[in-house]
C-alpha positions, 0 to 999 in steps of 0.5 A: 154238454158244457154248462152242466153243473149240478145237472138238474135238467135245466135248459141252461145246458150247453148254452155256454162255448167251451172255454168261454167265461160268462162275461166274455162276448157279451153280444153272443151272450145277450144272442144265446139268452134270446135263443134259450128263450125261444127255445123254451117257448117252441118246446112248450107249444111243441105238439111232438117231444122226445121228452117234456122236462121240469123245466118246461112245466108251470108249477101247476104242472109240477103240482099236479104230478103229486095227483095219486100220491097217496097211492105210495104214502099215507097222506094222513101221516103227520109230515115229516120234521127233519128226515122222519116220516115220509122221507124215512120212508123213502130212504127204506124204499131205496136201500130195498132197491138197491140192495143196501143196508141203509140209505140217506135222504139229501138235499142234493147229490153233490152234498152226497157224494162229497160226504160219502167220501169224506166219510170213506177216507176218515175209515181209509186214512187216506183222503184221494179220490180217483176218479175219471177227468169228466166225471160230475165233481171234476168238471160241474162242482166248482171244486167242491171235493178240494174247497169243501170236501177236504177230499184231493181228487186225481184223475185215473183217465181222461179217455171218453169212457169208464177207467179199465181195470189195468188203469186202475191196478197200474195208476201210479198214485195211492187213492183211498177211494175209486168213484165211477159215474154210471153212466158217464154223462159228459162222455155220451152217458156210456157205460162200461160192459158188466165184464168190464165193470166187475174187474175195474171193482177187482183192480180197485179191491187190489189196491185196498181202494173202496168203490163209490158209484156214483149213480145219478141215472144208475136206475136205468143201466139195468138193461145194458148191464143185463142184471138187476139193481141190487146187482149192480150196486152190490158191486160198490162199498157206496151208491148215490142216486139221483130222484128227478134225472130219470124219476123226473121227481122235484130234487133230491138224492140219495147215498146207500151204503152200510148202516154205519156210514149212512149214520155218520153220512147223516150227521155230516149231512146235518153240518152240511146243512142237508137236514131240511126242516120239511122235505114232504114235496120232494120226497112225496115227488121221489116216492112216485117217481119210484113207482110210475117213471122207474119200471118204464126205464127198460122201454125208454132205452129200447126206443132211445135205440129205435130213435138213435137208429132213424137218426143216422139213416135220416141224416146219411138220407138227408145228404149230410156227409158225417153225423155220429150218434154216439153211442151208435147203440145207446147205452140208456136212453140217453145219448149224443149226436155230432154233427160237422156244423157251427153249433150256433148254426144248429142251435138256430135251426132247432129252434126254427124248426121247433117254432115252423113244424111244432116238432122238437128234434133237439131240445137243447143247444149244441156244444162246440167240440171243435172248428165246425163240428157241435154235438148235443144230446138227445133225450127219450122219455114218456113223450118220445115213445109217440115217435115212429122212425119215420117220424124221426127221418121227417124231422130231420129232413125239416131240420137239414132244410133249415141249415146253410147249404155250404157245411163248415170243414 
């Protein structure tokens, strides 16, 4: 989607066309502002959901998700000041996941990921970072890696996929660092095969490059990759992970890595301004995510596979004459679906089925990606498992009888 920026599962995504500036044609500003708004209202009343997301929850709702907590922490435990306490005891929990030395607590992953790298290129000497045109930090963070970071970021390939190996042994620039977003969300959320992986890791060791992944929503490409977490992460010098993409906690990140460059992470994460007085919330939030939403992920990406199927059957069913869900086998439990319409035109219809049905078939906006052609996303979490694929070809058979009878081309 086109409006992204710092992914925190706001409904703000897709809302603007690619290449549009927010002040540019405010009529169609004002239009797309209504249409968020009735969409919002449509998802909340909505008796079927793919998934229910933050933004969608009242804070009593979002409150009421701590019920339990002290199920994974000490609530008689004084509160954390400054990083100890509970958020200690998040950071442990995490490195024990995924395997690493240490882990830090930060506010948010795009602090993160430009302090791990900043850390990573003072040990190289060298400050360049190559990484794929789409990836997070290239196209949602305004620039943060060379306004900020100091960092000078080069792009190893604008292919929507992972680099390969013989891009990254062939590129023509010296980097001191490689980051990998896994999976890589602009791109469909797609990932590479474990094969692929381990050798674009072995072409960046080649060139003396540390590994950085970044790894939002790594939590649930254990069933894709076949192996375990600390598995995984093991193949990379550093590791971001995301606390509320997939664990649905309140924010937060976190950066493992080897003790030593967690330690300096930590005092840049001071200069950042990352060192929260009181994080208690967030982190409580986290810790329950880690124990309720991270062992259902595997059952999430099984039905997003059983969603995505009944989808194309029910569009080819439907009469439209192209639709692509991609991937055509999703690679998590996230993935994308094009389809040959104007993307206000199906942004419209959505929204009208949502509000005539009560069934959310898309739950965000679509995106132009070209004359008559949109794509969006299609999320599953918890609420999704109630979908049968027939229930998936009815919606969308609700859906197509919404859409104009001539198809743009």
């Amino acid at each position: 989607m086109s409006d992204m920026a710092e992914q925190d599962e706001q409904d703000e995504q897709g809302e603007r066309a690619a290449g549009q500036r927010p002040d540019e044609d405010r009529p169609d500003e004002d239009l797309r502002s209504q249409l968020r708004e009735r969409r919002l209202a449509a998802h909340r009343g909505a008796r079927r959901v793919f998934a229910r997301f933050a933004f969608h929850k009242t804070l009593r709702e979002r409150l009421a998700e701590l019920d339990g907590a002290q199920d994974v922490y000490d609530l008689d435990e004084r509160s954390d000041v400054y990083g100890d306490g509970v958020v200690e005891a998040l950071e442990t929990k995490v490195a024990a996941l995924l395997g690493t030395e240490a882990a830090a607590f930060f506010p948010t992953g795009t602090m993160a990921q430009q302090v791990a790298l900043r850390c990573w290129a003072g040990r190289t000497g060298d400050p360049t970072v190559a990484l794929h045109a789409l990836s997070h930090p290239e196209v949602h963070e305004r620039n943060a890696f060379r306004e900020v970071g100091g960092l000078r970021p080069v792009r190893v390939t604008s292919e929507p996929r992972l680099p390969t190996a013989a891009e990254v042994r062939d590129f023509e620039e010296p980097f001191g660092a490689l980051m990998l977003e896994l999976p890589l969300r602009d791109a469909g959320f797609v990932l590479p095969s474990w094969e692929e992986l381990t050798e674009v890791v072995a072409a960046a060791r080649e060139r003396d490059a540390v590994v950085h992944f970044d790894g939002a929503r790594l939590w649930e490409s254990t069933v894709h990759f076949g192996r375990p977490l600390e598995e995984i992460a093991g193949l990379a010098d550093s590791v971001y992970v995301s606390f509320y993409k997939s664990l649905e906690g309140f924010g937060g990140a976190a950066l493992a890595g080897p003790g030593e460059l967690v330690e300096e992470a930590k005092a840049w994460r001071h200069r950042y301004g990352g060192l929260v007085f009181q994080q208690f919330p967030t982190a409580l939030s986290a810790l329950v995510g880690l124990e309720r939403q991270l062992p259902r992920l595997p059952e999430f990406v099984a039905h997003a596979r059983v969603v995505a199927a009944a989808l194309r059957e029910g569009f080819e069913a439907a009469g439209v004459p192209w639709v692509r869900v991609h991937p055509e086998v999703p690679h998590t439990h996230d993935f994308q679906v094009w389809l040959p319409y104007d993307a206000d035109v199906l942004s419209e219809a959505a929204v009208r089925t949502a509000e005539e049905t009560g069934t959310v078939l898309f739950s965000f906006a679509w995106d132009r990606s070209g004359p008559g052609l949109a794509r969006t996303e299609v999320q599953v979490r918890s609420a999704g498992l109630e979908w049968t694929a027939e229930d998936v070809k009815t919606a969308v058979a609700d859906f197509v009888a919404r859409l104009p009878g001539r198809i743009s081309r």
